[in-house]
C-alpha positions as CSV (number, residue, x, y, z in Angstrom):
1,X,-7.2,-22.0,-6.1
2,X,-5.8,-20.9,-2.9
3,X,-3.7,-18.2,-2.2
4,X,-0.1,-19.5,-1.8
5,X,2.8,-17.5,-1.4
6,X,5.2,-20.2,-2.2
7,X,4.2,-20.8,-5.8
8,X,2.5,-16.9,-6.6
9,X,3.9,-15.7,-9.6
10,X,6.3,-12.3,-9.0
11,X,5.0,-9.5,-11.1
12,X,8.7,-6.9,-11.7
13,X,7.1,-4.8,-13.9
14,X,4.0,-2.0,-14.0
15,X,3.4,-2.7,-17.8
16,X,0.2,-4.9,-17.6
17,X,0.5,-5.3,-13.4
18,X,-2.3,-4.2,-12.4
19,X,-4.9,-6.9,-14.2
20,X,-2.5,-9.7,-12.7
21,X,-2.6,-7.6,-9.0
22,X,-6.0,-6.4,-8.6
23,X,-8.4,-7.9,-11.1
24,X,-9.8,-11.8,-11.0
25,X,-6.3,-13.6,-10.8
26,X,-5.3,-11.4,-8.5
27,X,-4.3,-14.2,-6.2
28,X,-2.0,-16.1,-8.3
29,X,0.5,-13.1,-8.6
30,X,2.2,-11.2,-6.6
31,X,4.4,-7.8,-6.4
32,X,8.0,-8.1,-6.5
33,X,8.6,-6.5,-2.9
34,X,6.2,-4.9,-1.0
35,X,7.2,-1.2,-1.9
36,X,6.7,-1.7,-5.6
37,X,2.8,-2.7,-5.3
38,X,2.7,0.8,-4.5
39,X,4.5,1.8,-7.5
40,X,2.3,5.3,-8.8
41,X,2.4,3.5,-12.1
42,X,0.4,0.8,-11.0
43,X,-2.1,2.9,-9.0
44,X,-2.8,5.4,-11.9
45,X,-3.9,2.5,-13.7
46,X,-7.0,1.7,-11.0
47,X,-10.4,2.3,-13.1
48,X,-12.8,1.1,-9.7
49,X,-12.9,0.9,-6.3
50,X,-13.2,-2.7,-6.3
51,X,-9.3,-2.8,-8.4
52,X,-7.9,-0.8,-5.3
53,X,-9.4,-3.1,-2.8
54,X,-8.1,-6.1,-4.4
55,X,-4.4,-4.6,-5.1
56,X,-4.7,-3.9,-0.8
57,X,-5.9,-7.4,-0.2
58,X,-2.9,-8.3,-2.7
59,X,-0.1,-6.4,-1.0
60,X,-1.7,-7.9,2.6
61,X,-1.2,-11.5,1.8
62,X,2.0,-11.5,2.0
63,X,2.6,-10.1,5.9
64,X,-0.7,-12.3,6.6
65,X,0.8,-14.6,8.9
66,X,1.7,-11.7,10.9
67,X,-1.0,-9.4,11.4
68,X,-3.3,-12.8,11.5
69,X,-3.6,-12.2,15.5
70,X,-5.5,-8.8,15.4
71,X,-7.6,-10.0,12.3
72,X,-9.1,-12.6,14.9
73,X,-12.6,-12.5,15.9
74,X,-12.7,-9.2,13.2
75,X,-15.8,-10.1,11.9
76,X,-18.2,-10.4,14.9
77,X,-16.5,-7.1,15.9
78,X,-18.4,-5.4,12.6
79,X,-21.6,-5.6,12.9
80,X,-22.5,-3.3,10.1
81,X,-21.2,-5.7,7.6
82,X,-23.8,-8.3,8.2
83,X,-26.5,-5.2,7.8
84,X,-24.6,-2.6,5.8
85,X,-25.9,-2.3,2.5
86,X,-23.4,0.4,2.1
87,X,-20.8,-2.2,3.3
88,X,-22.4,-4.6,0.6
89,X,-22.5,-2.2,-2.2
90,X,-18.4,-0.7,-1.8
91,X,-16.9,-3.7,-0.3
92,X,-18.0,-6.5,-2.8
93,X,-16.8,-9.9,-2.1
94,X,-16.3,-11.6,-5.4
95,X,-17.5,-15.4,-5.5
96,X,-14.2,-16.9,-6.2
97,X,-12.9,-15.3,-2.6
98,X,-15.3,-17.1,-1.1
99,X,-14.7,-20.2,1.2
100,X,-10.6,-18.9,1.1
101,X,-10.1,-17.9,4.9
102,X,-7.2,-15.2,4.2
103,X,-9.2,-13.4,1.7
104,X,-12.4,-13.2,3.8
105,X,-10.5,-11.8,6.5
106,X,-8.3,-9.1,4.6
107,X,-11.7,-8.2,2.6
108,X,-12.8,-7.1,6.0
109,X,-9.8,-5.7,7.3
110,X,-9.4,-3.0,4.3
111,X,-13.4,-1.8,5.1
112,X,-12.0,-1.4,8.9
113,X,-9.0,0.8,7.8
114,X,-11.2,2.8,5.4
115,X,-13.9,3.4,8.5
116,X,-11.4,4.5,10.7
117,X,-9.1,6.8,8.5
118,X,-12.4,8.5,8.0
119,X,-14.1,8.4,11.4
120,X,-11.7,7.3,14.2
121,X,-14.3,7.3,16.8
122,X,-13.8,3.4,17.5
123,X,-10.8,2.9,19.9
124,X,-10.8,-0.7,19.9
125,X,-10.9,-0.8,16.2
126,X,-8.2,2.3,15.8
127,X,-5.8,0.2,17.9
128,X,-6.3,-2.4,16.0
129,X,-5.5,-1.0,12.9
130,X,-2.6,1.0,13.9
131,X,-1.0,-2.2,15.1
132,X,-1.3,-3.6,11.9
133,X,0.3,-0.8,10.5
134,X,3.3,-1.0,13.0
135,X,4.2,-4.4,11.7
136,X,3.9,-2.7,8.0
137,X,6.1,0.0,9.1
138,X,9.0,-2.3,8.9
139,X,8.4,-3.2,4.6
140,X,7.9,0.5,3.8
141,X,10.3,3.2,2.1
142,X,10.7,6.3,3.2
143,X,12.0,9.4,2.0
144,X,13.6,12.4,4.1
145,X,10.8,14.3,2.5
146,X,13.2,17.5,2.8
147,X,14.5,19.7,-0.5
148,X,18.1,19.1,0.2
149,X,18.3,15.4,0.3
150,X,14.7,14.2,-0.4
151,X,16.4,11.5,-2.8
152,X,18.2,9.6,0.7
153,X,15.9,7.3,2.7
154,X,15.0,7.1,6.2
155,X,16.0,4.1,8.0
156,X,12.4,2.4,9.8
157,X,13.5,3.7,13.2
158,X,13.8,7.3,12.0
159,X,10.7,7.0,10.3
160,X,9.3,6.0,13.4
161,X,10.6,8.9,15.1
162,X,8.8,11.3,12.6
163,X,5.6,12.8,14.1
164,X,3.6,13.8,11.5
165,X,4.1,11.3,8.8
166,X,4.5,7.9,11.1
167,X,1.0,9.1,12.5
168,X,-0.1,9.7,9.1
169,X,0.9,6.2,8.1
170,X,-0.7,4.5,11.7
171,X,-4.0,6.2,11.1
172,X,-4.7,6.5,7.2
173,X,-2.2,3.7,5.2
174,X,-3.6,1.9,2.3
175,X,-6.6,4.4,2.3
176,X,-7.7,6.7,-0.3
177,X,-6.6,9.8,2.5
178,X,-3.1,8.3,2.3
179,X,-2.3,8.1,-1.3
180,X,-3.6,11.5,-1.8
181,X,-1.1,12.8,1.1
182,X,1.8,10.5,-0.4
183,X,2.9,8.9,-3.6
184,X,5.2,5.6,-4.2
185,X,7.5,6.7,-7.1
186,X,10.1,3.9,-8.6
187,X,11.1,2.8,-12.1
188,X,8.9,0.7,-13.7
189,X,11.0,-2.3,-13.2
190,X,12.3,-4.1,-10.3
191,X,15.2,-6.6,-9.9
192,X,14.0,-9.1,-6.6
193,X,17.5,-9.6,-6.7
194,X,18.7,-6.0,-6.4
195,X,20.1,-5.5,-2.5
196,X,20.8,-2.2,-2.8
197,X,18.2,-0.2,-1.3
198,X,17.7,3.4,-2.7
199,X,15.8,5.6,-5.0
200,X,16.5,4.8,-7.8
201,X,16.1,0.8,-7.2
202,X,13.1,0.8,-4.9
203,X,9.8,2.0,-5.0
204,X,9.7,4.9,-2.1
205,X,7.0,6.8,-0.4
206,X,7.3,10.8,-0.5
207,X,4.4,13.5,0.1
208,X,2.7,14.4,-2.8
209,X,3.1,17.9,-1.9
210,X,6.9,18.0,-2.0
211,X,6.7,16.3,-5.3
212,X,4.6,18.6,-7.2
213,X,7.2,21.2,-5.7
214,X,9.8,19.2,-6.8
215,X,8.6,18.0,-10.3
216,X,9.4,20.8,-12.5
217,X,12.3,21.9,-10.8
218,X,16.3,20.9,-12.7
219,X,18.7,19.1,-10.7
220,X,22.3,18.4,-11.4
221,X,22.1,15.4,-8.9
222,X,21.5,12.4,-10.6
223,X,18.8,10.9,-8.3
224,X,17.5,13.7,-7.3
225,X,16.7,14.1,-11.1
226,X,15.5,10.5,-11.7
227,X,13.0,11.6,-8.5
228,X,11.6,14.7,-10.4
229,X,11.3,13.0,-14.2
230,X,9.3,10.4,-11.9
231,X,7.4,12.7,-10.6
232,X,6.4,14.9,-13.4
233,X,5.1,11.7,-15.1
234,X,2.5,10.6,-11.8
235,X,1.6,13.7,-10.5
Protein backbone atom coordinates (compact mmCIF):
# COMPACT_ATOMS: atom_id res chain seq x y z
CA UNK A 1 0.00 0.00 0.00
CA UNK A 2 0.82 3.61 -0.49
CA UNK A 3 -0.04 6.33 1.48
CA UNK A 4 -3.06 8.15 -0.10
CA UNK A 5 -4.85 10.86 1.38
CA UNK A 6 -7.74 10.57 -0.87
CA UNK A 7 -8.99 7.23 0.21
CA UNK A 8 -7.22 7.18 4.18
CA UNK A 9 -9.78 6.26 6.44
CA UNK A 10 -10.72 9.39 9.11
CA UNK A 11 -10.16 8.25 12.59
CA UNK A 12 -13.06 10.85 14.92
CA UNK A 13 -12.54 9.21 17.87
CA UNK A 14 -9.49 8.56 20.67
CA UNK A 15 -11.18 5.14 21.72
CA UNK A 16 -8.85 2.65 19.88
CA UNK A 17 -6.93 5.72 17.66
CA UNK A 18 -3.90 5.22 18.45
CA UNK A 19 -3.26 1.38 16.95
CA UNK A 20 -4.95 2.70 13.57
CA UNK A 21 -2.55 6.16 13.86
CA UNK A 22 0.75 5.07 14.99
CA UNK A 23 1.07 1.26 14.87
CA UNK A 24 1.52 -0.99 11.50
CA UNK A 25 -1.59 0.37 9.53
CA UNK A 26 -0.79 3.49 10.44
CA UNK A 27 -0.90 4.69 6.87
CA UNK A 28 -4.24 3.70 5.84
CA UNK A 29 -5.89 6.06 8.62
CA UNK A 30 -5.83 9.28 9.31
CA UNK A 31 -6.89 11.94 12.08
CA UNK A 32 -9.98 13.81 11.69
CA UNK A 33 -8.18 17.36 11.44
CA UNK A 34 -4.87 18.02 12.24
CA UNK A 35 -5.45 19.35 15.94
CA UNK A 36 -7.17 16.26 17.13
CA UNK A 37 -4.01 13.86 16.31
CA UNK A 38 -2.75 15.72 19.15
CA UNK A 39 -5.63 15.00 21.17
CA UNK A 40 -3.80 14.16 25.01
CA UNK A 41 -6.02 11.15 24.91
CA UNK A 42 -4.37 9.70 22.07
CA UNK A 43 -0.82 10.62 23.32
CA UNK A 44 -1.33 9.08 26.81
CA UNK A 45 -1.93 6.03 25.09
CA UNK A 46 1.88 5.89 23.46
CA UNK A 47 3.72 2.68 25.07
CA UNK A 48 7.26 3.28 22.67
CA UNK A 49 9.09 5.66 21.07
CA UNK A 50 8.68 4.06 17.84
CA UNK A 51 4.32 4.74 18.38
CA UNK A 52 5.19 8.55 18.71
CA UNK A 53 7.27 8.57 15.72
CA UNK A 54 4.78 6.98 13.66
CA UNK A 55 1.68 9.12 15.02
CA UNK A 56 4.39 12.39 13.79
CA UNK A 57 4.95 10.79 10.49
CA UNK A 58 1.04 10.33 10.56
CA UNK A 59 -0.04 13.88 11.34
CA UNK A 60 2.93 14.91 8.52
CA UNK A 61 1.41 13.23 5.56
CA UNK A 62 -1.13 15.21 5.27
CA UNK A 63 0.76 18.95 4.85
CA UNK A 64 3.38 16.74 2.75
CA UNK A 65 2.92 18.33 -0.40
CA UNK A 66 3.85 21.47 1.26
CA UNK A 67 6.76 21.19 3.24
CA UNK A 68 8.06 18.54 0.37
CA UNK A 69 10.56 21.57 -0.86
CA UNK A 70 12.75 21.75 2.44
CA UNK A 71 12.60 17.82 2.77
CA UNK A 72 14.64 17.84 -0.51
CA UNK A 73 18.14 16.63 -0.68
CA UNK A 74 17.33 15.88 3.46
CA UNK A 75 19.04 12.91 3.43
CA UNK A 76 22.52 13.54 2.04
CA UNK A 77 22.35 16.57 4.44
CA UNK A 78 22.47 13.76 7.57
CA UNK A 79 25.26 12.02 7.41
CA UNK A 80 24.96 10.41 10.77
CA UNK A 81 22.04 8.41 9.66
CA UNK A 82 24.03 6.30 7.22
CA UNK A 83 26.63 5.71 10.37
CA UNK A 84 24.52 6.36 13.44
CA UNK A 85 23.87 3.35 15.16
CA UNK A 86 22.09 5.60 17.66
CA UNK A 87 20.12 6.85 14.64
CA UNK A 88 19.49 3.07 13.69
CA UNK A 89 18.57 1.91 17.12
CA UNK A 90 15.67 5.15 18.01
CA UNK A 91 14.69 5.92 14.58
CA UNK A 92 13.70 2.31 13.20
CA UNK A 93 12.45 2.20 9.77
CA UNK A 94 9.91 -0.58 9.63
CA UNK A 95 10.11 -2.77 6.32
CA UNK A 96 6.65 -2.01 5.06
CA UNK A 97 7.86 1.94 4.88
CA UNK A 98 10.33 0.99 2.78
CA UNK A 99 10.37 1.78 -1.10
CA UNK A 100 7.28 4.54 -0.10
CA UNK A 101 9.06 8.00 -0.94
CA UNK A 102 6.85 10.14 1.69
CA UNK A 103 7.51 7.86 4.49
CA UNK A 104 11.32 7.69 3.99
CA UNK A 105 11.44 11.26 3.87
CA UNK A 106 9.20 12.19 7.05
CA UNK A 107 11.11 9.18 8.88
CA UNK A 108 14.07 11.45 8.51
CA UNK A 109 12.55 14.68 8.97
CA UNK A 110 11.15 13.80 12.69
CA UNK A 111 15.07 12.49 13.67
CA UNK A 112 16.07 16.27 12.35
CA UNK A 113 13.48 18.04 14.59
CA UNK A 114 14.30 15.82 17.51
CA UNK A 115 18.34 16.74 16.90
CA UNK A 116 17.69 20.20 16.74
CA UNK A 117 15.10 20.76 19.69
CA UNK A 118 17.88 19.24 21.65
CA UNK A 119 21.03 20.71 20.20
CA UNK A 120 20.37 23.66 17.80
CA UNK A 121 23.84 24.07 16.88
CA UNK A 122 23.03 23.33 13.01
CA UNK A 123 21.85 26.60 11.29
CA UNK A 124 21.09 25.18 8.11
CA UNK A 125 19.17 22.32 9.59
CA UNK A 126 17.37 24.84 12.40
CA UNK A 127 16.07 26.91 9.44
CA UNK A 128 14.95 24.19 7.94
CA UNK A 129 12.94 23.01 10.52
CA UNK A 130 11.44 26.15 11.69
CA UNK A 131 10.21 26.66 8.16
CA UNK A 132 8.39 23.60 8.33
CA UNK A 133 6.97 24.63 11.29
CA UNK A 134 5.81 28.09 9.89
CA UNK A 135 3.65 26.29 7.35
CA UNK A 136 2.26 24.11 10.44
CA UNK A 137 1.63 27.22 12.26
CA UNK A 138 -1.35 27.85 10.13
CA UNK A 139 -3.34 24.03 11.18
CA UNK A 140 -2.65 24.57 14.93
CA UNK A 141 -4.95 25.75 17.90
CA UNK A 142 -4.15 28.01 20.17
CA UNK A 143 -5.20 29.13 23.41
CA UNK A 144 -4.84 32.71 25.06
CA UNK A 145 -3.05 30.69 27.64
CA UNK A 146 -4.19 33.55 30.24
CA UNK A 147 -6.58 32.76 33.59
CA UNK A 148 -9.27 35.04 32.52
CA UNK A 149 -10.06 33.80 29.08
CA UNK A 150 -7.74 30.78 28.55
CA UNK A 151 -10.93 28.95 27.05
CA UNK A 152 -10.98 31.78 23.68
CA UNK A 153 -8.43 31.01 20.92
CA UNK A 154 -5.88 32.93 19.29
CA UNK A 155 -6.31 33.64 15.80
CA UNK A 156 -2.77 32.24 13.71
CA UNK A 157 -1.58 35.86 13.36
CA UNK A 158 -1.77 36.57 17.09
CA UNK A 159 -0.17 33.45 17.78
CA UNK A 160 2.44 34.44 15.60
CA UNK A 161 2.84 37.60 17.38
CA UNK A 162 3.49 35.75 20.75
CA UNK A 163 7.21 35.56 21.60
CA UNK A 164 7.63 32.91 23.78
CA UNK A 165 5.27 30.26 22.69
CA UNK A 166 5.48 30.86 18.62
CA UNK A 167 9.40 30.37 19.26
CA UNK A 168 8.61 27.53 21.42
CA UNK A 169 6.56 25.93 18.58
CA UNK A 170 9.47 27.03 15.65
CA UNK A 171 12.13 25.34 17.66
CA UNK A 172 10.74 22.28 19.64
CA UNK A 173 6.98 21.13 17.85
CA UNK A 174 6.26 17.58 17.59
CA UNK A 175 9.20 16.84 20.00
CA UNK A 176 9.19 15.23 23.33
CA UNK A 177 10.35 19.05 24.80
CA UNK A 178 7.12 20.31 23.27
CA UNK A 179 4.52 18.06 24.64
CA UNK A 180 5.97 18.35 27.96
CA UNK A 181 5.77 22.33 27.74
CA UNK A 182 2.10 22.06 26.10
CA UNK A 183 -0.89 19.69 25.99
CA UNK A 184 -3.72 19.31 23.15
CA UNK A 185 -6.91 18.87 25.26
CA UNK A 186 -10.39 18.17 23.25
CA UNK A 187 -13.39 15.79 23.70
CA UNK A 188 -12.79 12.52 22.65
CA UNK A 189 -14.86 12.95 19.57
CA UNK A 190 -14.73 15.13 16.62
CA UNK A 191 -17.41 16.01 13.99
CA UNK A 192 -15.17 16.72 10.36
CA UNK A 193 -18.14 18.43 9.78
CA UNK A 194 -18.26 20.74 12.77
CA UNK A 195 -17.19 24.61 11.41
CA UNK A 196 -17.34 26.07 14.45
CA UNK A 197 -13.95 26.45 15.78
CA UNK A 198 -13.65 26.58 19.65
CA UNK A 199 -12.84 24.66 22.81
CA UNK A 200 -15.07 22.72 23.23
CA UNK A 201 -15.23 21.42 19.38
CA UNK A 202 -11.54 21.35 18.57
CA UNK A 203 -8.63 19.94 19.92
CA UNK A 204 -6.40 23.09 21.32
CA UNK A 205 -2.93 23.51 22.50
CA UNK A 206 -2.39 25.17 26.09
CA UNK A 207 0.77 24.99 28.39
CA UNK A 208 0.88 22.33 30.61
CA UNK A 209 1.67 24.53 33.35
CA UNK A 210 -1.45 26.66 33.18
CA UNK A 211 -3.41 23.52 33.13
CA UNK A 212 -2.31 21.83 36.13
CA UNK A 213 -3.07 25.42 37.70
CA UNK A 214 -6.16 25.35 36.14
CA UNK A 215 -7.33 21.65 36.73
CA UNK A 216 -8.64 21.56 40.10
CA UNK A 217 -9.88 24.91 40.20
CA UNK A 218 -14.34 25.39 39.83
CA UNK A 219 -15.56 27.51 37.21
CA UNK A 220 -19.01 28.77 36.59
CA UNK A 221 -18.12 29.27 32.89
CA UNK A 222 -19.13 26.50 30.91
CA UNK A 223 -15.99 26.09 28.74
CA UNK A 224 -13.85 27.13 30.97
CA UNK A 225 -15.16 24.08 32.98
CA UNK A 226 -15.19 21.55 30.15
CA UNK A 227 -11.27 22.91 29.89
CA UNK A 228 -10.48 21.99 33.62
CA UNK A 229 -12.57 18.38 33.77
CA UNK A 230 -10.27 17.92 30.56
CA UNK A 231 -7.58 18.62 32.13
CA UNK A 232 -7.82 16.94 35.41
CA UNK A 233 -8.28 13.70 33.35
CA UNK A 234 -4.59 14.15 31.14
CA UNK A 235 -2.56 15.80 33.36
Amino acid sequence: STPNTKTLQLVTGTEGALSKLARSDYYKYQAANFMFGWNSSILHSIDSFCEFNSLRKNQLLRHYDSIKPYLDGLLDSLPMIKKGNKYREYYFLPQYEVGQQELVELHHLTFLMDFCSMSGKEPDWTKRVQAINEILADHVLWSTQKRHNYEKLLTTDAFRKTKKSYRAFLETFMTTDFFAAYIGLGFSDVNPKEKEVNALTQTVFYTTELMRQQAHRQEFEFEKECVNQMARSSI
